[in-house]
NUTORTOR-279844 format. One line per 8 residues: number of its first residue (from 1); for each residue x, y, z of N, C-alpha, C, O. Coordinates in pm, whole numbers. Layout:
# residues N
NUM> X:Y:Z:X:Y:Z:X:Y:Z:X:Y:Z | ...
//
This chain:
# residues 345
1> 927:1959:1103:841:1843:1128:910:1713:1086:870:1611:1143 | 1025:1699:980:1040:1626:947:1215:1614:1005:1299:1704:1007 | 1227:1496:1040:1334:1420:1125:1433:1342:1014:1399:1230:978 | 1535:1392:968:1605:1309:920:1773:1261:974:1847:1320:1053 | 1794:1152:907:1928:1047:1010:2005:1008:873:1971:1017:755 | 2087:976:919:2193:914:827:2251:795:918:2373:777:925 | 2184:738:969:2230:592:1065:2100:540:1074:1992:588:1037 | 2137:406:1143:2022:365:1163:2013:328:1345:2082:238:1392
9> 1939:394:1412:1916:384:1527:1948:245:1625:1883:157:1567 | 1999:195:1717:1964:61:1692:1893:-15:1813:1908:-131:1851 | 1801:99:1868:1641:67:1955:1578:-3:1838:1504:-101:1852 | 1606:45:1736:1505:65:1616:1486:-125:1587:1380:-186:1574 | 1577:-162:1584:1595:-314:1553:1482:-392:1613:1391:-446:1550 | 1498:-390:1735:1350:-428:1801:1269:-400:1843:1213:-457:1936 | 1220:-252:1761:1096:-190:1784:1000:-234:1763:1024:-352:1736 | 864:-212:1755:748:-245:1731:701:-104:1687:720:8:1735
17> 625:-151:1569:579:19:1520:502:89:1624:511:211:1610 | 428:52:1725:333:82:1827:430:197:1923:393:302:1976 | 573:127:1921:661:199:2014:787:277:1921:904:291:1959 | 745:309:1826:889:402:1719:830:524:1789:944:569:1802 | 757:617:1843:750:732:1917:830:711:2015:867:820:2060 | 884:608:2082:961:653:2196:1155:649:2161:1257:653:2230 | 1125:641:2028:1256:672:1988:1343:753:1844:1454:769:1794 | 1172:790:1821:1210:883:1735:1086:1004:1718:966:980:1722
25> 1146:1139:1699:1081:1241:1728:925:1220:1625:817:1251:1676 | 927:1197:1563:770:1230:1497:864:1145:1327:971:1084:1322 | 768:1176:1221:806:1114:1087:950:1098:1035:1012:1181:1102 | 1023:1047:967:1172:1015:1002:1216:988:884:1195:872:848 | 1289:1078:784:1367:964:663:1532:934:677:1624:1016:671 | 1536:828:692:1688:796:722:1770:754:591:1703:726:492 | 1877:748:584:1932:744:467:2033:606:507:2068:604:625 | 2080:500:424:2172:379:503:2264:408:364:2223:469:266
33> 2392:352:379:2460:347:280:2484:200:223:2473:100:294 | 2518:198:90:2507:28:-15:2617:60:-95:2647:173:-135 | 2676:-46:-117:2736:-81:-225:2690:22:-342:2770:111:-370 | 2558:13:-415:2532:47:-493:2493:244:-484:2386:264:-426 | 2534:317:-511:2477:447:-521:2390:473:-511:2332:545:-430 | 2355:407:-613:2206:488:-632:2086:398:-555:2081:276:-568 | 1971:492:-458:1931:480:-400:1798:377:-413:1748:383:-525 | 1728:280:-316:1618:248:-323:1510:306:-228:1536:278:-110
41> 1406:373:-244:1319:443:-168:1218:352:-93:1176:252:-151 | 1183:379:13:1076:290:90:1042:380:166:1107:471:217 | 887:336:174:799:428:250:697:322:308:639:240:236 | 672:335:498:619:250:519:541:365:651:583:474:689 | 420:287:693:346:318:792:306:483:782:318:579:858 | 252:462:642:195:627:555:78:599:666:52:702:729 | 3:491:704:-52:437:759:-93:400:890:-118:279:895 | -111:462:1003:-37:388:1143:-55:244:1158:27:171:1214
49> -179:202:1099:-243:51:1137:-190:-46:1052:-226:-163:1061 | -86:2:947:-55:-58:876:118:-139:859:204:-109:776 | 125:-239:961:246:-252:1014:332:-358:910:447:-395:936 | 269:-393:809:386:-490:763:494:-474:704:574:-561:669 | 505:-323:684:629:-273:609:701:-225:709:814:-219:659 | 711:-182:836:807:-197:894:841:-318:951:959:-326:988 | 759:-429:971:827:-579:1019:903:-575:936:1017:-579:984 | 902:-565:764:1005:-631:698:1118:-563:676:1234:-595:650
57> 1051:-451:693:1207:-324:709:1316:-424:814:1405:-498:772 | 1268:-396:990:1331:-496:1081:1417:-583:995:1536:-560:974 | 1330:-714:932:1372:-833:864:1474:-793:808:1567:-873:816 | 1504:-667:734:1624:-643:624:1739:-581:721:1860:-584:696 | 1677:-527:832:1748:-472:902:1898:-572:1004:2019:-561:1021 | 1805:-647:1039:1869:-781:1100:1970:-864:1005:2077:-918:1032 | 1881:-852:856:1949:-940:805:2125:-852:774:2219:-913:724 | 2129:-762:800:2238:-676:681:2282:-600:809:2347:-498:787
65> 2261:-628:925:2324:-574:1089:2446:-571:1087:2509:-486:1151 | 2519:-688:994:2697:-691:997:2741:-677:891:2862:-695:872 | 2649:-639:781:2736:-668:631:2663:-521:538:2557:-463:559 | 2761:-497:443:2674:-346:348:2551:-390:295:2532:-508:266 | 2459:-294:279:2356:-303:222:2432:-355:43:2547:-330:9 | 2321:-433:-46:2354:-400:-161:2368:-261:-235:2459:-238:-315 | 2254:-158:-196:2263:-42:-229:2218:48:-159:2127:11:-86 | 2248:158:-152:2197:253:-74:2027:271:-67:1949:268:-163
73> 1995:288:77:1852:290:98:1819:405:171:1896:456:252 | 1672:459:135:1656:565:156:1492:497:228:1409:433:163 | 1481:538:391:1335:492:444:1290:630:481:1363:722:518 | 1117:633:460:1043:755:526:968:674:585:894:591:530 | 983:693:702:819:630:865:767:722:905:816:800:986 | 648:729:850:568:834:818:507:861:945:559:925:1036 | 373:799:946:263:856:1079:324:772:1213:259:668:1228 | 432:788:1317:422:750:1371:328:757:1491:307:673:1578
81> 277:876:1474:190:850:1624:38:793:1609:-28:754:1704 | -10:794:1462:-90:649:1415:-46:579:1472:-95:543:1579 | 82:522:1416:92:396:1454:84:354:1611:53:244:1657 | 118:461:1673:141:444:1855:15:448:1910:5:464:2032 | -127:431:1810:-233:419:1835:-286:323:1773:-353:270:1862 | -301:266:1685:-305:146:1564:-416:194:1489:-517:137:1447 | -378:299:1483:-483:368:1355:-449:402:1273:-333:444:1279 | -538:410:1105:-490:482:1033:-439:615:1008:-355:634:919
89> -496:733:1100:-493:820:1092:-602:909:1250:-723:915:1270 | -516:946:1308:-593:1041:1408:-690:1120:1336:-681:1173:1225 | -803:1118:1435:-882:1260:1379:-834:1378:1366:-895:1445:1282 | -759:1423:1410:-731:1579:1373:-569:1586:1275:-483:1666:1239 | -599:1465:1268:-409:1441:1100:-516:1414:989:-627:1362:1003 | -447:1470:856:-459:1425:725:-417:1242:713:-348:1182:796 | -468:1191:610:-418:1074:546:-307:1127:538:-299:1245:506 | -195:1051:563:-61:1070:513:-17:1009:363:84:1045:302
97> -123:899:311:-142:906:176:-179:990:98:-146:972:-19 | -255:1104:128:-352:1173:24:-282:1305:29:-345:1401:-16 | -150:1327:81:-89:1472:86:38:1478:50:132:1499:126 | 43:1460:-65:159:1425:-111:203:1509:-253:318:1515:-298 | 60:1586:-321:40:1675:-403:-38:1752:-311:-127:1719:-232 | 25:1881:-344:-88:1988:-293:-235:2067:-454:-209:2150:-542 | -351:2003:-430:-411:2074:-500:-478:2212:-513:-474:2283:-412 | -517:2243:-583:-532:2413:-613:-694:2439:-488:-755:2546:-488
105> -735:2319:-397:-874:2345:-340:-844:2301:-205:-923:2307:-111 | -703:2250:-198:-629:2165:-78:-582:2318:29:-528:2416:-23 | -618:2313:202:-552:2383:250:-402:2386:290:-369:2356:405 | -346:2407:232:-194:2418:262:-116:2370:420:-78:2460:495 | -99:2245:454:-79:2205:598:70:2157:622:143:2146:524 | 115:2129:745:247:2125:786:291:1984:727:400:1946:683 | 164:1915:741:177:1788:644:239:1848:522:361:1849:508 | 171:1892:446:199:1906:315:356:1909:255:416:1840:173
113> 392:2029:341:530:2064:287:647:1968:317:759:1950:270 | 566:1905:428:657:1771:513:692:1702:380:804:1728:337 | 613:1618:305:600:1551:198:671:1594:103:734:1528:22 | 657:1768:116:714:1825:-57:904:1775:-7:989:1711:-69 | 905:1839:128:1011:1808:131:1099:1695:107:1208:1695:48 | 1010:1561:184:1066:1464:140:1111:1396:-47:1200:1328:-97 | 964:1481:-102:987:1464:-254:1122:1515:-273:1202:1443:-332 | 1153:1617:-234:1270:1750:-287:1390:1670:-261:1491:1682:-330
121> 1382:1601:-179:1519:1512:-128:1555:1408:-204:1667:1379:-246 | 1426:1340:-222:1439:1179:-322:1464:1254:-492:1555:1193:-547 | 1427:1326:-550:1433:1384:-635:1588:1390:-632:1649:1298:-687 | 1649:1478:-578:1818:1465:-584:1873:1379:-594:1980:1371:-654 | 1819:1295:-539:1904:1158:-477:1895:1087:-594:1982:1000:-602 | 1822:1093:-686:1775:1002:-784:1770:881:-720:1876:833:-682 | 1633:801:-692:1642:696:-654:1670:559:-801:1682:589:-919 | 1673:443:-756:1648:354:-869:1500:323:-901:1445:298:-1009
129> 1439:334:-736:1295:292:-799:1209:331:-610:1262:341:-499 | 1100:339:-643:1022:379:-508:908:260:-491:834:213:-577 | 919:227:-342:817:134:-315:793:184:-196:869:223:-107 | 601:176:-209:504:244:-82:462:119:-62:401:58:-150 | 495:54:79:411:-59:130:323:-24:233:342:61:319 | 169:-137:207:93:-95:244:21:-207:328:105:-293:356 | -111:-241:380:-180:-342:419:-352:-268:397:-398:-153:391 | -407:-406:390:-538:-435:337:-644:-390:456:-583:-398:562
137> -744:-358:472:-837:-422:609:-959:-469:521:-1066:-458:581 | -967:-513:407:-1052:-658:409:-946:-765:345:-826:-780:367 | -1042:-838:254:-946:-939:215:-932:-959:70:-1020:-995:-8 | -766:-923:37:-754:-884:-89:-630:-1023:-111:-556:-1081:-32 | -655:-1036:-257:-447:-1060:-252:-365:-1001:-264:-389:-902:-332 | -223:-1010:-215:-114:-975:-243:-110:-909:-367:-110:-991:-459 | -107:-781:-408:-97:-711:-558:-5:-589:-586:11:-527:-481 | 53:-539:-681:127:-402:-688:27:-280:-761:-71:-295:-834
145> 81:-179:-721:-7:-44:-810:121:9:-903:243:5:-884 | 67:43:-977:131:183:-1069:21:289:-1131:-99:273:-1153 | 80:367:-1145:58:516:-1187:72:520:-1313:-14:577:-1380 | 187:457:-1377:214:480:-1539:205:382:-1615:265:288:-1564 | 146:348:-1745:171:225:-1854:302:247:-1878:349:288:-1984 | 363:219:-1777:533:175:-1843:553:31:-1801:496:-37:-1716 | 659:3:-1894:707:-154:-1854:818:-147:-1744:848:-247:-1679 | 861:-57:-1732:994:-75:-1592:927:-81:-1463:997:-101:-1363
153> 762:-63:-1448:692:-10:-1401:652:-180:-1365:682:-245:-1265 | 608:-206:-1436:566:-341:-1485:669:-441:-1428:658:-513:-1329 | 712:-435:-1463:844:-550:-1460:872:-522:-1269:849:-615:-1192 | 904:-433:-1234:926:-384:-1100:820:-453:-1031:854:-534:-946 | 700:-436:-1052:557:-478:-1005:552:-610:-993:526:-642:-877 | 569:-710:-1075:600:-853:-1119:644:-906:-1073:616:-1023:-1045 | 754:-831:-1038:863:-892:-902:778:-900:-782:811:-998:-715 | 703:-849:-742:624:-854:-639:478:-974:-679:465:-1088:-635
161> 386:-903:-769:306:-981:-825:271:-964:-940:299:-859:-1000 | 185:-1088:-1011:134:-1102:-1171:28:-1040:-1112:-50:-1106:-1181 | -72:-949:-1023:-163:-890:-1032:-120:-754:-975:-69:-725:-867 | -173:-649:-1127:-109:-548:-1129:-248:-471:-1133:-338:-510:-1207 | -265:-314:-1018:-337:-213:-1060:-270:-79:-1130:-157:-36:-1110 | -346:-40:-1196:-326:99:-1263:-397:152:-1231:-505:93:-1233 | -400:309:-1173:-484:392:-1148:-423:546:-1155:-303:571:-1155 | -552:664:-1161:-449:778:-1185:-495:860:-1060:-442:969:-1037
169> -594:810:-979:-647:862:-882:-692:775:-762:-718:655:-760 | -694:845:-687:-635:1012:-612:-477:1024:-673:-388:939:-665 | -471:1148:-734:-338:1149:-809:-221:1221:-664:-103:1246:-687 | -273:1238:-550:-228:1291:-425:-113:1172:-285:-62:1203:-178 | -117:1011:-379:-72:901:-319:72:973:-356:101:1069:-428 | 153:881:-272:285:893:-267:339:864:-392:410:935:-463 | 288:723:-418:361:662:-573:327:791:-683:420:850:-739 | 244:812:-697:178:931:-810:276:997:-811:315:1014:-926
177> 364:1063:-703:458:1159:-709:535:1125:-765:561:1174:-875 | 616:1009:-703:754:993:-735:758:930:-848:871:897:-882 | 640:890:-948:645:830:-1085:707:945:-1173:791:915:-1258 | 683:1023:-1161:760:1172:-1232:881:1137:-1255:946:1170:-1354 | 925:1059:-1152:1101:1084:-1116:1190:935:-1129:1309:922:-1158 | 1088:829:-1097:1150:713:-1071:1017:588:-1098:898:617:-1095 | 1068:453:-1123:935:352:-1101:941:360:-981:1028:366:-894 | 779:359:-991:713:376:-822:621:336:-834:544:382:-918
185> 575:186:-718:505:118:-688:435:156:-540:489:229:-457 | 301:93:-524:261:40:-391:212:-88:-413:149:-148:-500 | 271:-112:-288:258:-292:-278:123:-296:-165:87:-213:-81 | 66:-430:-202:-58:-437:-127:-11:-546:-35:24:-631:-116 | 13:-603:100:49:-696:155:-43:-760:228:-4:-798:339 | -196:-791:185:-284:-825:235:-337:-750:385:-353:-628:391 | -365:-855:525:-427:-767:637:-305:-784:742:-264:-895:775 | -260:-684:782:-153:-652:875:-164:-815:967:-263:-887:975
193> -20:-840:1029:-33:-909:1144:-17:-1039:1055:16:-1134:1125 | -31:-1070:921:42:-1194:906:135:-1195:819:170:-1139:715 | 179:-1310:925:352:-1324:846:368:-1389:712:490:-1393:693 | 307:-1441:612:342:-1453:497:318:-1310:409:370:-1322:298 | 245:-1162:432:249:-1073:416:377:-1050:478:452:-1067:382 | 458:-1019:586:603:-983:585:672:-1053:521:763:-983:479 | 686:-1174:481:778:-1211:428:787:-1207:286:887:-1203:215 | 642:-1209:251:675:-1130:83:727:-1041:62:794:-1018:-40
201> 701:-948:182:737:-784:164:909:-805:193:975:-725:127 | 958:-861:246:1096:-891:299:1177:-953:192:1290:-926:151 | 1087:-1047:155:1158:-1135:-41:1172:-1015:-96:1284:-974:-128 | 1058:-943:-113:1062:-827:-198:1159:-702:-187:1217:-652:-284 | 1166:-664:-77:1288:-557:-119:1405:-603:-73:1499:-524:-79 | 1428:-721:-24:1523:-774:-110:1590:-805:-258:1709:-828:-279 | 1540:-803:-302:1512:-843:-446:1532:-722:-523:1603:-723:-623 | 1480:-632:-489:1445:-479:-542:1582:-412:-486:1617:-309:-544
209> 1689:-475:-348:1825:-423:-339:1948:-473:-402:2067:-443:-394 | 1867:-577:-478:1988:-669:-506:2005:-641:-693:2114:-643:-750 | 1854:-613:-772:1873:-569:-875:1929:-461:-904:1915:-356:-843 | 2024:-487:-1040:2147:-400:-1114:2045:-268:-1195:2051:-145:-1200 | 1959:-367:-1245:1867:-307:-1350:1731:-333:-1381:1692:-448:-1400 | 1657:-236:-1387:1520:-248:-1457:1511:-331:-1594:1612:-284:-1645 | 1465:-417:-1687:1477:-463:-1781:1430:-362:-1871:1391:-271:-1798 | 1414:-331:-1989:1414:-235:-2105:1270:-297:-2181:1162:-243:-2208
217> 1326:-444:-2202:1214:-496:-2221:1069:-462:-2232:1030:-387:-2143 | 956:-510:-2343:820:-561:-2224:775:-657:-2193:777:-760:-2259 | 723:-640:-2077:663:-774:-2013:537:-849:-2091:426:-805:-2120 | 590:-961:-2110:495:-1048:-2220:358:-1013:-2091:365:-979:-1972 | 237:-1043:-2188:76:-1027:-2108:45:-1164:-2038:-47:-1182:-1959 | 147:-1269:-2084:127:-1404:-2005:209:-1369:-1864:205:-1455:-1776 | 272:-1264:-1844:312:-1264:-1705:283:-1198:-1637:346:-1189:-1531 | 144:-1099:-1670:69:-965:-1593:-58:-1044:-1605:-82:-1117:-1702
225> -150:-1022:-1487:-275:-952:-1534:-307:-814:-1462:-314:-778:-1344 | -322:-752:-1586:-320:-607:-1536:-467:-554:-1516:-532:-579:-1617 | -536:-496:-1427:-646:-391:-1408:-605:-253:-1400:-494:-213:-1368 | -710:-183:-1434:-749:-61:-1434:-857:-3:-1363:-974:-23:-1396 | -820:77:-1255:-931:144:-1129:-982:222:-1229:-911:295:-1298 | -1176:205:-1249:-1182:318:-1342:-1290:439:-1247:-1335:542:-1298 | -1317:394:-1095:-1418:458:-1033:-1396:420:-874:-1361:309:-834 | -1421:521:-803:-1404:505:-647:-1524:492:-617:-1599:535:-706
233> -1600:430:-486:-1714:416:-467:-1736:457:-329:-1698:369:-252 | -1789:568:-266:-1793:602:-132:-1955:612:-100:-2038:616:-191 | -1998:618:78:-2084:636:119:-2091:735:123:-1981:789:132 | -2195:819:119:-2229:956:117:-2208:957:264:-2182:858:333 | -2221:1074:301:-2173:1133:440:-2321:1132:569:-2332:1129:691 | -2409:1136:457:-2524:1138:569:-2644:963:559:-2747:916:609 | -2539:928:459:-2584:763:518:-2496:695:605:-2375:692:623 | -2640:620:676:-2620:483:762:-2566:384:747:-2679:337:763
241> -2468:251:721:-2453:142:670:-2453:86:808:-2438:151:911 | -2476:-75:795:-2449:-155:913:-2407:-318:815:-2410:-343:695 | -2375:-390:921:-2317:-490:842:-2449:-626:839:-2474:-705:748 | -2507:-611:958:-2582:-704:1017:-2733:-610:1037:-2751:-489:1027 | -2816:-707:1066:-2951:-672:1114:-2939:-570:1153:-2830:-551:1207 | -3047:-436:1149:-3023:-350:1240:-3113:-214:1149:-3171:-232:1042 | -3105:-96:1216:-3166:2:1169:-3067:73:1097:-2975:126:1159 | -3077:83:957:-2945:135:883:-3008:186:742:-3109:135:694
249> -2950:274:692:-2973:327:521:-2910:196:440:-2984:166:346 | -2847:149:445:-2803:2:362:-2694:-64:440:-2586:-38:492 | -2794:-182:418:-2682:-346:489:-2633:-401:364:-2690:-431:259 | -2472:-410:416:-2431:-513:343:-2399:-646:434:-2412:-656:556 | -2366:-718:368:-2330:-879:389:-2232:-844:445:-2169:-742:418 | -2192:-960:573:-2100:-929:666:-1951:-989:645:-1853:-977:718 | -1974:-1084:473:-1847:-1108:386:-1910:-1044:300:-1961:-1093:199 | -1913:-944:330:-1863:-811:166:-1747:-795:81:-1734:-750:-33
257> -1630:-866:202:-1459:-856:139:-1393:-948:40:-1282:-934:-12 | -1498:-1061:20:-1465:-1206:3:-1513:-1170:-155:-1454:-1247:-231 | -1594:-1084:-221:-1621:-1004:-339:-1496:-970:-413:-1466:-981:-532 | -1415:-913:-281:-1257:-842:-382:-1226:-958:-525:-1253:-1078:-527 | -1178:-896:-609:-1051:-953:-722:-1130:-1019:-778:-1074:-1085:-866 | -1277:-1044:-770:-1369:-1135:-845:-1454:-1058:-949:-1531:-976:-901 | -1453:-1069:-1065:-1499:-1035:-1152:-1663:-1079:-1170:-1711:-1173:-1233 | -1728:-973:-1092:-1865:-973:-1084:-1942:-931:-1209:-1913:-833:-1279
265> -2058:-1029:-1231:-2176:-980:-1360:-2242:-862:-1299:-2241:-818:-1184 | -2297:-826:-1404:-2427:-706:-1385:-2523:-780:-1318:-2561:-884:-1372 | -2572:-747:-1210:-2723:-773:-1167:-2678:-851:-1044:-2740:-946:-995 | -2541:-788:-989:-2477:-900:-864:-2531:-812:-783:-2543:-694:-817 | -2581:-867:-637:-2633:-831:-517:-2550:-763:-425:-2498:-849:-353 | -2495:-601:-377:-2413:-600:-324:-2470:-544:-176:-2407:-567:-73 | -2562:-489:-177:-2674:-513:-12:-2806:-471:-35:-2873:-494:-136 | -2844:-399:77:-2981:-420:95:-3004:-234:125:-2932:-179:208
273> -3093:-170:61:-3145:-23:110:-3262:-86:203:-3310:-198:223 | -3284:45:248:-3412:82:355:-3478:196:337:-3450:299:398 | -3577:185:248:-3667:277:179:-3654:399:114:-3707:510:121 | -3533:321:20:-3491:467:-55:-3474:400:-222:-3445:282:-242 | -3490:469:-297:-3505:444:-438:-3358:473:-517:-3309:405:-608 | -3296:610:-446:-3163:641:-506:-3059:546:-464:-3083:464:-375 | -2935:553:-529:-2795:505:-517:-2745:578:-372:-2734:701:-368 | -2720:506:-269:-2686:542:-169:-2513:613:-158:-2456:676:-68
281> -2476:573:-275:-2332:623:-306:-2268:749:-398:-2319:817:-486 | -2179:749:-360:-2109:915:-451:-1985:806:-538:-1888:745:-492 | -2021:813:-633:-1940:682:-721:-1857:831:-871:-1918:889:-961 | -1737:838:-840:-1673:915:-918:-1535:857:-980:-1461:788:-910 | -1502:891:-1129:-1404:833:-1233:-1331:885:-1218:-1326:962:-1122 | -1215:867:-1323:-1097:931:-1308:-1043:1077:-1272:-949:1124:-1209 | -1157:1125:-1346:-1189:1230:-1368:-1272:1370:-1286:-1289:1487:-1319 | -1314:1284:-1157:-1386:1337:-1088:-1519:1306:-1125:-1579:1330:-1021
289> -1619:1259:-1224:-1729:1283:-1298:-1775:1197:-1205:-1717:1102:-1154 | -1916:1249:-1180:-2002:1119:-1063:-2099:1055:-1201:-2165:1113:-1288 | -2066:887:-1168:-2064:802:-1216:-2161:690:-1191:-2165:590:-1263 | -2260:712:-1062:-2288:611:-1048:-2367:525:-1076:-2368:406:-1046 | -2474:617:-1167:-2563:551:-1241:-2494:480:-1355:-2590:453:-1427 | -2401:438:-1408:-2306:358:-1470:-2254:197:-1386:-2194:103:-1438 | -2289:206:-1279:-2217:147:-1245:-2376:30:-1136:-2411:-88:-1133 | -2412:135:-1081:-2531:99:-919:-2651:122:-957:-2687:225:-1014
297> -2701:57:-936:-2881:81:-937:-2966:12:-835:-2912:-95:-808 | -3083:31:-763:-3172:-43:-683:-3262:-43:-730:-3335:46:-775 | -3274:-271:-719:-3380:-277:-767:-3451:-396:-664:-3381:-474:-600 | -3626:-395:-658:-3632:-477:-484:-3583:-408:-401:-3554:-499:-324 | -3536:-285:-332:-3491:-289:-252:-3340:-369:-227:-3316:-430:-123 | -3237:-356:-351:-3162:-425:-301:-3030:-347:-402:-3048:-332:-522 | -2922:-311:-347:-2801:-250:-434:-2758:-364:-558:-2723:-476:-521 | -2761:-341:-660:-2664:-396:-746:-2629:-353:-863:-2680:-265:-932
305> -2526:-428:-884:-2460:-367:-1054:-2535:-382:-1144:-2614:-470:-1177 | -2490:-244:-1199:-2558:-219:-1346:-2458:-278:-1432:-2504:-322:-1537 | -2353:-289:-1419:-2208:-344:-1531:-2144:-461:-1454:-2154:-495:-1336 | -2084:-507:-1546:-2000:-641:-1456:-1843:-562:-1431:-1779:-496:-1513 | -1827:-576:-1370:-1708:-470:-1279:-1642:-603:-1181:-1691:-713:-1153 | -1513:-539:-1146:-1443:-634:-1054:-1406:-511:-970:-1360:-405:-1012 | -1441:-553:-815:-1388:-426:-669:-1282:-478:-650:-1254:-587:-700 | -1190:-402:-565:-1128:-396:-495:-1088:-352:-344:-1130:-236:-340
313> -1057:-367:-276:-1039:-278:-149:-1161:-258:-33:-1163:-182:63 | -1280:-374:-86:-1404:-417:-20:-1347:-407:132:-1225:-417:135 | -1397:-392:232:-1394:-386:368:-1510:-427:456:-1621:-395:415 | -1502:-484:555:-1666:-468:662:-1580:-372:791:-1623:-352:904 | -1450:-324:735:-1451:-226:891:-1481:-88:863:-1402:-14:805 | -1592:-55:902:-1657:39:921:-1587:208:930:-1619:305:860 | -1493:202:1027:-1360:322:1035:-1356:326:873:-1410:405:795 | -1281:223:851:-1202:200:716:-1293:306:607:-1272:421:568
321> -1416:194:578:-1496:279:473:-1513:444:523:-1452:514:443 | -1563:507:606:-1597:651:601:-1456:697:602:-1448:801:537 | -1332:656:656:-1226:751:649:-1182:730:499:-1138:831:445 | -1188:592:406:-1132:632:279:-1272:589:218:-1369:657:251 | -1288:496:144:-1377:449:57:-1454:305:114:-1433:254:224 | -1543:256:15:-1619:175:6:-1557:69:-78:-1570:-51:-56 | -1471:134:-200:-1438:8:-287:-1407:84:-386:-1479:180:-412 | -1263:50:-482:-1274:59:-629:-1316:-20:-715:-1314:-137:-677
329> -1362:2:-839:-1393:-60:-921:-1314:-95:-1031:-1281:-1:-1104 | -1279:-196:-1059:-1157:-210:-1217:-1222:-293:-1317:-1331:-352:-1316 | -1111:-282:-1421:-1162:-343:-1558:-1023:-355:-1611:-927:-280:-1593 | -1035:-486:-1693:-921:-607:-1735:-842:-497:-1812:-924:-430:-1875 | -688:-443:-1834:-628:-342:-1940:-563:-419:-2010:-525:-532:-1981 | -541:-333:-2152:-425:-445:-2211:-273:-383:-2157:-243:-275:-2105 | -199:-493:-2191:-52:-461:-2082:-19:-370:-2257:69:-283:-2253 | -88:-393:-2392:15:-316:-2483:-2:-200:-2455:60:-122:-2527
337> -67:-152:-2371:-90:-10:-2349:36:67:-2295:41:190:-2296 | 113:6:-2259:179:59:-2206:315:120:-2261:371:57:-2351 | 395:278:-2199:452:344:-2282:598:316:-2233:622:229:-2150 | 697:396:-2291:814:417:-2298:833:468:-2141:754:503:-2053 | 992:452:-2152:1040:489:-1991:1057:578:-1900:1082:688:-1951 | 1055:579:-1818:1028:712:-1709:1155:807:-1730:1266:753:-1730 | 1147:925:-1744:1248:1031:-1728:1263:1026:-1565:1172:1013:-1484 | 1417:1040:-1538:1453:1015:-1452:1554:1170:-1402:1605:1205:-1296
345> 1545:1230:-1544:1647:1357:-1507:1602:1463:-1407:1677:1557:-1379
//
């Protein structure tokens, strides 16, 4: 299933992610050679709808058409035939995010091993550091994830942005993996299709090919602000939502997204039920534990927080929410939390 190159194609230059099926067999990790050995990992269009990490791939591509990379690069283009549809994910494919660990309740799929494999490869290779780029479908800012309270972690992230998530779940994302092995980020590049999202992403691994070294250092807290995802928030499967007027189990506001990164009080309005008394949501922690009476309550007829919480990942596209979530929830961390350096052996 899985297609790998040691060149770089050169249809590929002015492809459009919509059209990488007509020139490459299905998911693809190519390997380029750098100056530097040791490898930088990139992973783009885990996603099909999610095109800004291969524009900036292109961008690096063009830029370095006649001259060595700084260091050796290692790309995986994951869902292409998403993308040759502009979806996240066909109905009958897995998230290509969420299969990346196989769990002990998970059916064992061609996906799966696709992934292990690619792990099994980057693992050898020792990379210097792994970055999963991604895009938004509401409206977020520009932000990095990590997996671990480390500072190389940190510092890596920074380079991208002073707004940093931590989370340990779904522990099944790409980054989750390769934190074992290497700093590994996902970058958030706001909503596909604009270009100051590619060109951050383009500053950025630039930047990330050109560094010698991770700093050892930690990152002072005046140059993070760090969150912590402490709860996912989904629609149950047999509710209605609508955005607008209409016959629905709960309306929300049709800027629901404009909520993201804002640090909401208890007793904030987040929509409206239709004659139901319970939490219309399956709201679960790190841990799996359903949570949501911690978090949601209706009162009037109307959803809101029980805690002052800040979301993330708010959406009004409809696909979006039932195929992943509704929203995470975070809370301010301290950056001293954070530990010693990643084993890399």
């Amino acid at each position: 299933m899985l297609n790998v190159l040691n060149n770089l194609p050169e249809a590929l230059l002015g492809c459009e992610a919509s059209d990488l099926h007509k020139h490459l067999p299905g998911p693809t990790l190519i390997h380029l050679p750098g100056r530097d050995k040791t490898p930088l990992f990139l992973s783009v269009l885990l996603h099909g709808n999610e095109d800004t990490g291969w524009c900036a791939l292109r961008a690096i591509f063009k830029k370095y058409q006649d001259k060595k990379l700084p260091r050796d690069l290692s790309i995986y283009i994951g869902n292409i035939e998403a993308a040759r549809h502009k979806v996240r994910f066909l109905d009958q494919q897995p998230d290509y995010n969420r299969i990346w660990r196989i769990n002990k309740s998970d059916q064992t799929l061609p996906e799966h091993k696709m992934m292990q494999q690619v792990t099994d490869i980057m693992r050898q290779r020792k990379p210097f550091a792994s970055i999963d780029i991604h895009n938004n479908t509401g409206i977020n800012p520009h932000y990095a994830c990590v997996n671990r309270l480390d500072h190389h972690f940190f510092h890596l992230a920074t380079l991208f942005s002073r707004t940093v998530v931590y989370f340990t779940r779904p522990d099944t994302v790409q980054s989750s993996v390769f934190s074992e092995f290497c700093p590994a980020l996902t970058v958030e590049c706001g909503q596909p299709g604009q270009a100051n999202g590619v060109s951050h992403a383009t500053d950025f691994i630039d930047a990330c090919l050109h560094l010698s070294r991770i700093p050892d250092h930690d990152v002072s807290a005046h140059d993070i602000d760090l969150f912590h995802t402490v709860a996912v928030a989904k629609v149950l499967p047999d509710v209605s939502f609508c955005f607008k007027h209409g016959k629905c189990d709960i309306r929300f506001p049709d800027d629901l997204d404009h909520l993201n990164f804002r640090e909401l009080p208890a007793n904030t309005t987040l929509g409206w039920v239709n004659g139901r008394t319970d939490v219309p949501l399956d709201v679960r922690d790190e841990q799996g534990r359903e949570v949501r009476d911690l978090y949601f309550e209706i009162k009037n007829s109307e959803l809101r927080l029980r805690a002052p919480i800040m979301p993330s990942m708010l959406t009004v596209n409809e696909r979006a929410i039932r195929q992943d979530c509704l929203c995470y929830l975070m809370e301010r961390y301290p950056v001293t939390a954070a530990e010693g350096a990643v084993d890399s052996t």
